[in-house]
PDB file of N, CA, C and O in Angstrom:
ATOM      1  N   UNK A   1     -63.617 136.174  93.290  1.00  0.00           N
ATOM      2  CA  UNK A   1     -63.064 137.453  93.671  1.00  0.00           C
ATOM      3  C   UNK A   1     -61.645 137.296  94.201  1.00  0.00           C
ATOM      4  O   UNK A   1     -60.768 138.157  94.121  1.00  0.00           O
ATOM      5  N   UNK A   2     -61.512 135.922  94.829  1.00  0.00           N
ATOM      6  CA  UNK A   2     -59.722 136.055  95.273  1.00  0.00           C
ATOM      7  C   UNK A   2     -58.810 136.153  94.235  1.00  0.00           C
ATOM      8  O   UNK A   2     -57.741 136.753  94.130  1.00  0.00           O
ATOM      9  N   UNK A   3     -59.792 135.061  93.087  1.00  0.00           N
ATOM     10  CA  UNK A   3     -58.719 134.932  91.726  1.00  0.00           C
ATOM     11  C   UNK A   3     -58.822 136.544  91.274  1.00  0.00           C
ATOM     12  O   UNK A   3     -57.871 137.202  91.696  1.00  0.00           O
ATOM     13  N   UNK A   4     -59.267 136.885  90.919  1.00  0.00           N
ATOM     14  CA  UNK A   4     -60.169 138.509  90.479  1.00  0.00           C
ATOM     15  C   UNK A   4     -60.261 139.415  91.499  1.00  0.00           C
ATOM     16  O   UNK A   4     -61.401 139.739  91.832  1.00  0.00           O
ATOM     17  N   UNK A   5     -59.459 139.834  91.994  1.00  0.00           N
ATOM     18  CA  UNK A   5     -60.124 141.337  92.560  1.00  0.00           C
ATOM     19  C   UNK A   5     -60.930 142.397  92.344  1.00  0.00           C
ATOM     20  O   UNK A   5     -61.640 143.113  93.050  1.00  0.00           O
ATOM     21  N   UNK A   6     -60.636 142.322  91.143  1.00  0.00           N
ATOM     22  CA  UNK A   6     -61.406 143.414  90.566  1.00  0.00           C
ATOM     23  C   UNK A   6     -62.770 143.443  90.197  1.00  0.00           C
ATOM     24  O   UNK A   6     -63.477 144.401  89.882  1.00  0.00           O
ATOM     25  N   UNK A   7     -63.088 141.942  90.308  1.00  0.00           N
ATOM     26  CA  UNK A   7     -64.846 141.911  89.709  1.00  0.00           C
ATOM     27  C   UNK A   7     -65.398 142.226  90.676  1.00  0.00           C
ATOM     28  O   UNK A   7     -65.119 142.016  91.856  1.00  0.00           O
ATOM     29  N   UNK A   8     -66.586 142.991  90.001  1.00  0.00           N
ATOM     30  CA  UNK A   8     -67.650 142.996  90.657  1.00  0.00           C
ATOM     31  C   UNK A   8     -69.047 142.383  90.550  1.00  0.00           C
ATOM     32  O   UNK A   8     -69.354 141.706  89.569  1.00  0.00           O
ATOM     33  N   UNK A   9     -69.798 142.592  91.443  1.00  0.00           N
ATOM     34  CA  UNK A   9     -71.093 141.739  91.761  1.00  0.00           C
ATOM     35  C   UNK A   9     -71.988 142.552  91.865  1.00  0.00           C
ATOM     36  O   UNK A   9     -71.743 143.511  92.598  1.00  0.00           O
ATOM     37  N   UNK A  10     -73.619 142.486  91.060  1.00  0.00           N
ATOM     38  CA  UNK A  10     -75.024 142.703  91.766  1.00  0.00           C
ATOM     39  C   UNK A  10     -75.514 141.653  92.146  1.00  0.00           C
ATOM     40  O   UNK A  10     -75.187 140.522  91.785  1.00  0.00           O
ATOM     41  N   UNK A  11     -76.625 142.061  93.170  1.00  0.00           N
ATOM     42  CA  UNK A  11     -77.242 140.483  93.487  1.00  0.00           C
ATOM     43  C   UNK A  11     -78.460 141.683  93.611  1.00  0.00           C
ATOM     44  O   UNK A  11     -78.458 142.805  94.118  1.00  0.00           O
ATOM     45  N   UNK A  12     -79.350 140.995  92.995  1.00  0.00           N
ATOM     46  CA  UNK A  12     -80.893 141.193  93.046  1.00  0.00           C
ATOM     47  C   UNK A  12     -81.734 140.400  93.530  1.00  0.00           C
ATOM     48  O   UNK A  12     -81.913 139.200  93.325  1.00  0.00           O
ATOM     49  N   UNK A  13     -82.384 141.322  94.362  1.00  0.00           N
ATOM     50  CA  UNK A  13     -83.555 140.318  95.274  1.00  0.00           C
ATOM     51  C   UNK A  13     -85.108 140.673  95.140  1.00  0.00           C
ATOM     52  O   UNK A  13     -85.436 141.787  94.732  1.00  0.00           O
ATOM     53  N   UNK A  14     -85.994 139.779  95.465  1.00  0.00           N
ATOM     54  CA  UNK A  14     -87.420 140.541  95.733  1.00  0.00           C
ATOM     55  C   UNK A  14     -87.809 140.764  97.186  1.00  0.00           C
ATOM     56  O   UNK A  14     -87.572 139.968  98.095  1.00  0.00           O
ATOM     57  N   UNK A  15     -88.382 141.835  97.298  1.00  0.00           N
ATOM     58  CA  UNK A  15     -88.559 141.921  99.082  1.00  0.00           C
ATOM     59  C   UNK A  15     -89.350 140.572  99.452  1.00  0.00           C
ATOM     60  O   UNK A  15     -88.984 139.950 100.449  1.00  0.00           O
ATOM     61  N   UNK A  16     -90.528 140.056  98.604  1.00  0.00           N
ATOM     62  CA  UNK A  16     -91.171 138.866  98.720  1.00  0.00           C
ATOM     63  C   UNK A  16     -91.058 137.799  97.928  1.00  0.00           C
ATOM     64  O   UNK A  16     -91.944 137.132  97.394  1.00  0.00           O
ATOM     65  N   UNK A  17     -89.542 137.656  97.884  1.00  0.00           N
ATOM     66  CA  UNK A  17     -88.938 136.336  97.233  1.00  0.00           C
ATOM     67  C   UNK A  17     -88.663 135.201  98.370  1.00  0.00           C
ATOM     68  O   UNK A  17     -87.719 135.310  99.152  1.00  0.00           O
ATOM     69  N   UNK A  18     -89.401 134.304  98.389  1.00  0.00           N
ATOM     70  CA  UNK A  18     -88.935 132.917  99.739  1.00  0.00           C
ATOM     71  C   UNK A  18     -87.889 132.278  99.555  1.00  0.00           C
ATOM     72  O   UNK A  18     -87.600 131.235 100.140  1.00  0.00           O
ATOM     73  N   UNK A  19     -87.044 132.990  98.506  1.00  0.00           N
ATOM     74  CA  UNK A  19     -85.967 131.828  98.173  1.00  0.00           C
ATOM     75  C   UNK A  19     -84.775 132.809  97.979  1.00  0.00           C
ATOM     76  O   UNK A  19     -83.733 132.154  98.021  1.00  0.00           O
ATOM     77  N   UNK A  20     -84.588 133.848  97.824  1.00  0.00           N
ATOM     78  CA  UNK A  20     -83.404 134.886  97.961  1.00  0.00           C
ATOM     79  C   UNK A  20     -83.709 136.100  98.727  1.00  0.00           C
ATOM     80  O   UNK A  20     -84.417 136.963  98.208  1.00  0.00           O
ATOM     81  N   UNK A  21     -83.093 136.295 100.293  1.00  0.00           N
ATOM     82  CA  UNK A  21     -83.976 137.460 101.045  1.00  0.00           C
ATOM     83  C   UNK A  21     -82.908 138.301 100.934  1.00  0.00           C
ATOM     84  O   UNK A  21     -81.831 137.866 101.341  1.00  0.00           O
ATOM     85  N   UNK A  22     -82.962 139.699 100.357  1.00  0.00           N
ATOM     86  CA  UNK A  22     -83.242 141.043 100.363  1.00  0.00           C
ATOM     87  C   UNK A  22     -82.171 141.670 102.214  1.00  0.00           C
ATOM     88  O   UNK A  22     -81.367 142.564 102.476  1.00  0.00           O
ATOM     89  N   UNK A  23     -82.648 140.870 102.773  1.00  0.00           N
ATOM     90  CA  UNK A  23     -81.979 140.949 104.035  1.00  0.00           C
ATOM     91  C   UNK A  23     -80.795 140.380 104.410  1.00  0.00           C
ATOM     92  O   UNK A  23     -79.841 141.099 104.709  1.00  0.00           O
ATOM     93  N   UNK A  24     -80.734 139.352 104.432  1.00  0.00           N
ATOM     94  CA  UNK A  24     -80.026 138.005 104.452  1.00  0.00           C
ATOM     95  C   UNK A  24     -78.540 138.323 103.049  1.00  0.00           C
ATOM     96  O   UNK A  24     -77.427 137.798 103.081  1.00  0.00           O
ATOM     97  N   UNK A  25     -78.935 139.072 102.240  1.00  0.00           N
ATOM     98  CA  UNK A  25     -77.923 139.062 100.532  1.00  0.00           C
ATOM     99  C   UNK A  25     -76.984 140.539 101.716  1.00  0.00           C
ATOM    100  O   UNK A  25     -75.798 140.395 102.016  1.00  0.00           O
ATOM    101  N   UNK A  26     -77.420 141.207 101.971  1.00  0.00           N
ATOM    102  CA  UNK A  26     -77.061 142.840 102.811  1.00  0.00           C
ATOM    103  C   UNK A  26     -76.248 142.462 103.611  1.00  0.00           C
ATOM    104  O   UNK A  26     -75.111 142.928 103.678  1.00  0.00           O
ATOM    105  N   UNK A  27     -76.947 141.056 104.754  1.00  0.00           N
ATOM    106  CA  UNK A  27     -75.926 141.061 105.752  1.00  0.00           C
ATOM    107  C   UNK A  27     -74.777 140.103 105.245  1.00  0.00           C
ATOM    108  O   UNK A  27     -73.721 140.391 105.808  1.00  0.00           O
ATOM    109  N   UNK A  28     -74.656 139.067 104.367  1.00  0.00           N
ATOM    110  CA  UNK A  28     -73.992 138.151 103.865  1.00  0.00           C
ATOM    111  C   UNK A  28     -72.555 139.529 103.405  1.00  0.00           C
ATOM    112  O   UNK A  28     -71.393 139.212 103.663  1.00  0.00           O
ATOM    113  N   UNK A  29     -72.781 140.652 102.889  1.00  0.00           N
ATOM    114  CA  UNK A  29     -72.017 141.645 102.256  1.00  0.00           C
ATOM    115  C   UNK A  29     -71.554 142.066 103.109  1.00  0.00           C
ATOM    116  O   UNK A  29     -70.325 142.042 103.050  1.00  0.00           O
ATOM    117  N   UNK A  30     -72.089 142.613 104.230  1.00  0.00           N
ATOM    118  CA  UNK A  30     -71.673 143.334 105.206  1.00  0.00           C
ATOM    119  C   UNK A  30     -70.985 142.398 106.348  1.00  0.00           C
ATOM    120  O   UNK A  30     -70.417 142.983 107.270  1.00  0.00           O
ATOM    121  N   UNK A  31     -71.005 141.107 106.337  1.00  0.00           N
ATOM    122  CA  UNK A  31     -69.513 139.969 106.941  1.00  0.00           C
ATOM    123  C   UNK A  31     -68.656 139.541 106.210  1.00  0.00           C
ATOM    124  O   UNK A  31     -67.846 138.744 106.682  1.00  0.00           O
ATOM    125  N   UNK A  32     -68.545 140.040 104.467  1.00  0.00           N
ATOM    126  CA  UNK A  32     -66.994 139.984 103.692  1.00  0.00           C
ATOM    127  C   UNK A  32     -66.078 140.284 103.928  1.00  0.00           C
ATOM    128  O   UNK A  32     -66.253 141.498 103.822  1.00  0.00           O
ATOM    129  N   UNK A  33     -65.353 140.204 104.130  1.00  0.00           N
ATOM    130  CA  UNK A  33     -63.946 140.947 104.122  1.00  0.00           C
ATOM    131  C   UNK A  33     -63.795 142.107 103.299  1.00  0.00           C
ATOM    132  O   UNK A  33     -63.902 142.207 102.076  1.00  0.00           O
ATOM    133  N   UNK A  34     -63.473 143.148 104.352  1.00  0.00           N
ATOM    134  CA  UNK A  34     -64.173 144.225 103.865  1.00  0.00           C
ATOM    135  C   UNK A  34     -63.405 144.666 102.087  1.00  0.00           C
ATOM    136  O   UNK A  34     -64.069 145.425 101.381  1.00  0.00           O
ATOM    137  N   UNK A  35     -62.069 144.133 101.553  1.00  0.00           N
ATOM    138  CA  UNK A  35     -62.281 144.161  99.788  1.00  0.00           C
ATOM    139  C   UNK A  35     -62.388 143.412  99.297  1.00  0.00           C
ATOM    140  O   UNK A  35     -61.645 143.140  98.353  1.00  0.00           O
ATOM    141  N   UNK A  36     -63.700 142.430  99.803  1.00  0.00           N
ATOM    142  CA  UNK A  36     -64.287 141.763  98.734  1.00  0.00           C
ATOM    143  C   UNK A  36     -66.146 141.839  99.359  1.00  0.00           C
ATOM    144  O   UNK A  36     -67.110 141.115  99.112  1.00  0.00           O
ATOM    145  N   UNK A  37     -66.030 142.721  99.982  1.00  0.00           N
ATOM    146  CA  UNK A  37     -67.530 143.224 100.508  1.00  0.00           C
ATOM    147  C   UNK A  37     -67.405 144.433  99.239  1.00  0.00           C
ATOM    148  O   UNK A  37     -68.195 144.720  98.339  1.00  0.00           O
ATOM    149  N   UNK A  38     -66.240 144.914  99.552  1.00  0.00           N
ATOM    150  CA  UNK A  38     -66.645 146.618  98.837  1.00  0.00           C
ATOM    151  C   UNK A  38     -67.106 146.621  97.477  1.00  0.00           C
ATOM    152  O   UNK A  38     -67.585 147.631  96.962  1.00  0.00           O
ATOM    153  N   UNK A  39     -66.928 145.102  96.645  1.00  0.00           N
ATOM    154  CA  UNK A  39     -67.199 145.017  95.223  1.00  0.00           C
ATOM    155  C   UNK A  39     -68.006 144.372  95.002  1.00  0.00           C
ATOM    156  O   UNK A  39     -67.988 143.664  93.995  1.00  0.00           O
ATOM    157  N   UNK A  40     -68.950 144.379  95.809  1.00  0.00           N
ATOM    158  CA  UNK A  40     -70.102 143.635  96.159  1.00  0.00           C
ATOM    159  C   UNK A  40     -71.396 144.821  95.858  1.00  0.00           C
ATOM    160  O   UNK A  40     -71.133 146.002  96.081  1.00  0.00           O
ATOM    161  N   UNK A  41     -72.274 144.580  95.534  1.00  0.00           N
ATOM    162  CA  UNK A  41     -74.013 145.446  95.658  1.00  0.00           C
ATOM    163  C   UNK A  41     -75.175 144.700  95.787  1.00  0.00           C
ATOM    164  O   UNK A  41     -75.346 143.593  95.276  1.00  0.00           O
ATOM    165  N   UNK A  42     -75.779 145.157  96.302  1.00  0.00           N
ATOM    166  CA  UNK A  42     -77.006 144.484  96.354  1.00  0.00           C
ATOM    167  C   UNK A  42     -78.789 145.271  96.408  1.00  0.00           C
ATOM    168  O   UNK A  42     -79.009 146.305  97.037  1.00  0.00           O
ATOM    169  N   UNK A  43     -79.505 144.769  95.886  1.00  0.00           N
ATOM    170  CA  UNK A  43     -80.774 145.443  95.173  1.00  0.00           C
ATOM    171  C   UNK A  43     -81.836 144.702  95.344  1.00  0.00           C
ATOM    172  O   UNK A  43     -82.209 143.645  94.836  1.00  0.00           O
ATOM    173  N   UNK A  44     -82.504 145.788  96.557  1.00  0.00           N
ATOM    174  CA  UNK A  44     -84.217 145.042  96.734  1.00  0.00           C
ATOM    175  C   UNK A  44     -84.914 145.651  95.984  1.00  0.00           C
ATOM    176  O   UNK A  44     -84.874 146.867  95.797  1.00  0.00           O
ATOM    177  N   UNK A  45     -85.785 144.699  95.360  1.00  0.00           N
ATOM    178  CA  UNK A  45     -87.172 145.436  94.873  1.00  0.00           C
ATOM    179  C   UNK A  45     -88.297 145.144  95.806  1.00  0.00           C
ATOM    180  O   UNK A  45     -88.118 144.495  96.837  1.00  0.00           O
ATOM    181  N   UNK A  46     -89.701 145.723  95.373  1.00  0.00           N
ATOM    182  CA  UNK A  46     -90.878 145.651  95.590  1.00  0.00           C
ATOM    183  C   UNK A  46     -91.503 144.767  94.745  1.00  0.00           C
ATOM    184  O   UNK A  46     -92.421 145.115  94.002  1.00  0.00           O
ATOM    185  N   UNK A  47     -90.853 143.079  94.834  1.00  0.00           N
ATOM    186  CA  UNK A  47     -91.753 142.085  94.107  1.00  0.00           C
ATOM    187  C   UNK A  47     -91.090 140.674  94.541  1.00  0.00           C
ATOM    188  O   UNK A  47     -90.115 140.554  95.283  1.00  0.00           O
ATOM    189  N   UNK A  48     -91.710 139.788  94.018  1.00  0.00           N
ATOM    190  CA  UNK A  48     -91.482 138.516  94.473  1.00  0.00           C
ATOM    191  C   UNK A  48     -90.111 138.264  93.739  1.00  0.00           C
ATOM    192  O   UNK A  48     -89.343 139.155  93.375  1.00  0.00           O
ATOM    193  N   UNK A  49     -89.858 136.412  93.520  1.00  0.00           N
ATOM    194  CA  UNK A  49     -88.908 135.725  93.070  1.00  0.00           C
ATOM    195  C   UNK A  49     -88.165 136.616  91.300  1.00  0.00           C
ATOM    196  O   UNK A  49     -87.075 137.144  91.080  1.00  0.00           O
ATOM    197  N   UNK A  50     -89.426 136.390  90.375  1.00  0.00           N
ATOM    198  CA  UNK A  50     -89.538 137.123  89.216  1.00  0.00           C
ATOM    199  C   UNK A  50     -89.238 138.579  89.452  1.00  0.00           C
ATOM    200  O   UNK A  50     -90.257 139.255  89.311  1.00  0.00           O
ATOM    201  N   UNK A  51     -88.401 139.131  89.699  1.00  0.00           N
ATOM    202  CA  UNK A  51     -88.582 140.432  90.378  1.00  0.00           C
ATOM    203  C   UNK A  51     -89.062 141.376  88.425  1.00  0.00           C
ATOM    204  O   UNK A  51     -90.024 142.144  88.422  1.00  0.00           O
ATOM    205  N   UNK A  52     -88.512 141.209  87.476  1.00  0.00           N
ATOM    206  CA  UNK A  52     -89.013 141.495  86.215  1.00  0.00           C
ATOM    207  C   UNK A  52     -90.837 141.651  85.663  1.00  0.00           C
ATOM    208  O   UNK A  52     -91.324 142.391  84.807  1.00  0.00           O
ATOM    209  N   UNK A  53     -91.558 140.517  86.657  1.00  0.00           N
ATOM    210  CA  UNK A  53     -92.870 140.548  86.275  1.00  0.00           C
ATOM    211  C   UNK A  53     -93.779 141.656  87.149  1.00  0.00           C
ATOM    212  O   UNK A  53     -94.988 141.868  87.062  1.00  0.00           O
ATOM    213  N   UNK A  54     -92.840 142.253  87.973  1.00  0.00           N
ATOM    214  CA  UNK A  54     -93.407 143.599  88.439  1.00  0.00           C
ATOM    215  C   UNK A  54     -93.511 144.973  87.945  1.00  0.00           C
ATOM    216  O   UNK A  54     -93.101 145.793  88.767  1.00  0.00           O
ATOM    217  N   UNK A  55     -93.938 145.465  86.844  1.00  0.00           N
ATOM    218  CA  UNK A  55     -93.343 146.984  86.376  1.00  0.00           C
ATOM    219  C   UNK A  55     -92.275 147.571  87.181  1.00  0.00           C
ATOM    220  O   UNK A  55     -91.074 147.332  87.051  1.00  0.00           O
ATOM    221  N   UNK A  56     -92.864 148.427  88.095  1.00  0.00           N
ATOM    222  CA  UNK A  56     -92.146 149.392  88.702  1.00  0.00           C
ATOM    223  C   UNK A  56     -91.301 148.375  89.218  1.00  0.00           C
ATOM    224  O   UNK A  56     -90.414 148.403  88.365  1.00  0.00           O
ATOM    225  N   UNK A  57     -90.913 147.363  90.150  1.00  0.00           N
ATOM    226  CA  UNK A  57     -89.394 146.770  89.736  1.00  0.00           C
ATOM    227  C   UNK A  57     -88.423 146.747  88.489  1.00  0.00           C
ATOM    228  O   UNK A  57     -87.209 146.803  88.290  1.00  0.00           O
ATOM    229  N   UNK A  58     -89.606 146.633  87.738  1.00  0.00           N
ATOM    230  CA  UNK A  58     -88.590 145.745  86.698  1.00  0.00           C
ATOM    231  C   UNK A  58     -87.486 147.043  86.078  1.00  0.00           C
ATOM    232  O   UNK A  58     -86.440 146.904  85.444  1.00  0.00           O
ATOM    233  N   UNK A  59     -88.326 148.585  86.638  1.00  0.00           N
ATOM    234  CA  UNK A  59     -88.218 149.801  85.881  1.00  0.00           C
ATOM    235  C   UNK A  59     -86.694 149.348  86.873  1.00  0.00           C
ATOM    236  O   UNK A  59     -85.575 148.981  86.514  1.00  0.00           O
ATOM    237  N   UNK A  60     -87.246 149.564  88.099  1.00  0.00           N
ATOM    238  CA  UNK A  60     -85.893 149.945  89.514  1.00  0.00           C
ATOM    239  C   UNK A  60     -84.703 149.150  88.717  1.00  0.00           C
ATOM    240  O   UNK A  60     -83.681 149.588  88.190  1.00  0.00           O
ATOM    241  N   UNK A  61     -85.271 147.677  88.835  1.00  0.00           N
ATOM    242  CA  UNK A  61     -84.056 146.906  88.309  1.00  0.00           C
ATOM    243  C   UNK A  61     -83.264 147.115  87.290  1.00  0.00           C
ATOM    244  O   UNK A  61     -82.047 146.928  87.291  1.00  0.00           O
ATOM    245  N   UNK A  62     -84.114 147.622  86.126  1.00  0.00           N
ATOM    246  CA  UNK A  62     -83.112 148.205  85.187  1.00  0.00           C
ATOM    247  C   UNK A  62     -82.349 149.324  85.543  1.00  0.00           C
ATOM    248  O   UNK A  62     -81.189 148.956  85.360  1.00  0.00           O
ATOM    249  N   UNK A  63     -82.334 150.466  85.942  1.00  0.00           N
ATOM    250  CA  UNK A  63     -81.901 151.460  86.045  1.00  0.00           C
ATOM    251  C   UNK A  63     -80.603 151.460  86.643  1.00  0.00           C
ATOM    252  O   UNK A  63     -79.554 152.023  86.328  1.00  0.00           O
ATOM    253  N   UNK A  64     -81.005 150.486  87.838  1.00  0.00           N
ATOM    254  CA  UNK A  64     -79.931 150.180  89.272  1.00  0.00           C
ATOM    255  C   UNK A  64     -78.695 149.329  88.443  1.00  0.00           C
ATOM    256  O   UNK A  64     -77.531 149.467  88.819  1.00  0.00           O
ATOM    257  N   UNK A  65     -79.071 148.349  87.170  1.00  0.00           N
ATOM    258  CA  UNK A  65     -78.317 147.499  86.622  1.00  0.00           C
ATOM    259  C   UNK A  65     -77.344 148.339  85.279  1.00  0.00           C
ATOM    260  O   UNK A  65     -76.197 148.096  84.904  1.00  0.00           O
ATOM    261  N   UNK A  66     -77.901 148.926  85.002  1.00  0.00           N
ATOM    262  CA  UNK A  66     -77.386 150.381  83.941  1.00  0.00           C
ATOM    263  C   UNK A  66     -76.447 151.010  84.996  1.00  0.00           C
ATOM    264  O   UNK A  66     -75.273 151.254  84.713  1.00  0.00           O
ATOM    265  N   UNK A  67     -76.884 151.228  86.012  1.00  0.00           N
ATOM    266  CA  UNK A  67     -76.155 152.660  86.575  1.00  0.00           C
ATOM    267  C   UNK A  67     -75.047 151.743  87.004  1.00  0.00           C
ATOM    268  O   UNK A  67     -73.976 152.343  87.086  1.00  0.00           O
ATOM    269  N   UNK A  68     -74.977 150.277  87.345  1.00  0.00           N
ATOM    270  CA  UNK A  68     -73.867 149.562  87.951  1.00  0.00           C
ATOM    271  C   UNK A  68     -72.805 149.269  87.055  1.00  0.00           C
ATOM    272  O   UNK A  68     -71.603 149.362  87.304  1.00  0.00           O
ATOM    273  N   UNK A  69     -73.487 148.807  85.690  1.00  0.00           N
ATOM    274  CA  UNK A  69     -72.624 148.524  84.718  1.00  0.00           C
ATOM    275  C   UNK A  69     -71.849 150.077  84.214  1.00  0.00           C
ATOM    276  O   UNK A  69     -70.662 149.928  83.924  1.00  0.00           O
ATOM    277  N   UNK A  70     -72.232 151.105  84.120  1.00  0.00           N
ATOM    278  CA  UNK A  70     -71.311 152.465  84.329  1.00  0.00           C
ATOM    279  C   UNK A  70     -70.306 152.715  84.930  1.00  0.00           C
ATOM    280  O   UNK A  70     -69.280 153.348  84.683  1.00  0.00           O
ATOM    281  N   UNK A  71     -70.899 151.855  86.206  1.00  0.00           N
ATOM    282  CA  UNK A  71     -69.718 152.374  87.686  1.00  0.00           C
ATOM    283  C   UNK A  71     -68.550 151.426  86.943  1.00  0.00           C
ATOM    284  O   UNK A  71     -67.447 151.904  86.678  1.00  0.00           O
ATOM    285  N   UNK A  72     -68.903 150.017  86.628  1.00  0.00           N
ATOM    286  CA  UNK A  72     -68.087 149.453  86.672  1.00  0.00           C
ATOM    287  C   UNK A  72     -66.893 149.558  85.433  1.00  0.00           C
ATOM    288  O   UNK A  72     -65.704 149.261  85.548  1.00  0.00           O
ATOM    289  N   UNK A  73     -67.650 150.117  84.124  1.00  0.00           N
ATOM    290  CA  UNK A  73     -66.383 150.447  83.208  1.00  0.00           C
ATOM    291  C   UNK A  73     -66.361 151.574  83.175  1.00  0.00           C
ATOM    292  O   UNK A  73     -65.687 151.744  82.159  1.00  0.00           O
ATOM    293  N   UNK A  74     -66.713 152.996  83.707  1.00  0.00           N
ATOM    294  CA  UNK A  74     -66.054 153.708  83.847  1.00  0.00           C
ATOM    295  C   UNK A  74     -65.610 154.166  85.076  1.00  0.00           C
ATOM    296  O   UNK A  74     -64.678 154.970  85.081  1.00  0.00           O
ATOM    297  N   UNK A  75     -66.027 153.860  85.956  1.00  0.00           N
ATOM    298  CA  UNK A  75     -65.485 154.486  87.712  1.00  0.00           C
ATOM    299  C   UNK A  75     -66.524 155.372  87.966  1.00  0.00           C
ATOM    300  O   UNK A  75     -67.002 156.259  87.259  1.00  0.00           O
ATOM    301  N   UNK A  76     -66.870 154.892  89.375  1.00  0.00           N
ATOM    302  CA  UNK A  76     -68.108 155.924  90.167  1.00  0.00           C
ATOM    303  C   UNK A  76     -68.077 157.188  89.601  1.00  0.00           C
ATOM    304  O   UNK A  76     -69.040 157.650  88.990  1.00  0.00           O
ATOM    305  N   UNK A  77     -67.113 157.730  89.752  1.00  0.00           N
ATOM    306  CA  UNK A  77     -66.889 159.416  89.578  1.00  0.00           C
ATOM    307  C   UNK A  77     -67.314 159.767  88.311  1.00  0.00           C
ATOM    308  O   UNK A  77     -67.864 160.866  88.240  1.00  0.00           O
ATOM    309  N   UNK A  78     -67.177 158.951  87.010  1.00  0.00           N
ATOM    310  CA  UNK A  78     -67.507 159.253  85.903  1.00  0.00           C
ATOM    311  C   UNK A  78     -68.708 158.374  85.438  1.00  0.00           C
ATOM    312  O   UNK A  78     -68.752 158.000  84.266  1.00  0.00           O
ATOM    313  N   UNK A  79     -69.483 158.104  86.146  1.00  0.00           N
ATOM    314  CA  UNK A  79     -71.010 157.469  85.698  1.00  0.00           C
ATOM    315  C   UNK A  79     -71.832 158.337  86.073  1.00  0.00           C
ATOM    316  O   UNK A  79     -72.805 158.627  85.377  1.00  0.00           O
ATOM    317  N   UNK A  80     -71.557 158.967  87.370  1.00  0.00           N
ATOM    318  CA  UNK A  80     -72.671 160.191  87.459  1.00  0.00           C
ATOM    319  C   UNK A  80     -73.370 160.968  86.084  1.00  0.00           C
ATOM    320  O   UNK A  80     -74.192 161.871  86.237  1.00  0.00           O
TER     321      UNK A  80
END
């Protein structure tokens, strides 16, 4: 991101993943500097590590990953 400003990031988690916490990804974002926090996102589901082998995650995860990739080539305002 220093080389790149402009990229952006999802980070996907499972609420019951032991190895990437859901909590821990939020606050890591929220001590960035705040423009390279702001191009930052982050996404809990309701499933473990695999967050995909859960349906209704896998639904969340897609949707949340669609709606990000929108924001990102066309601008918030025009992904709605």
């Amino acid at each position: 991101m220093i080389m790149d400003p402009a990229m952006k990031v999802y980070v996907a988690a499972g609420l019951y993943d032991s190895l990437n916490s859901c909590a821990y990804n939020s606050y890591m974002i929220s001590q960035m500097e705040p423009a390279l926090g702001h191009n930052m996102k982050a996404g809990c589901y309701d499933s473990g590590h695999v967050i995909y082998a859960t349906k209704d995650a896998r639904l969340r995860l897609r949707q949340d990953v669609v709606k990000f990739i929108r924001e990102v080539v066309a601008g918030p305002a025009e992904a709605r």
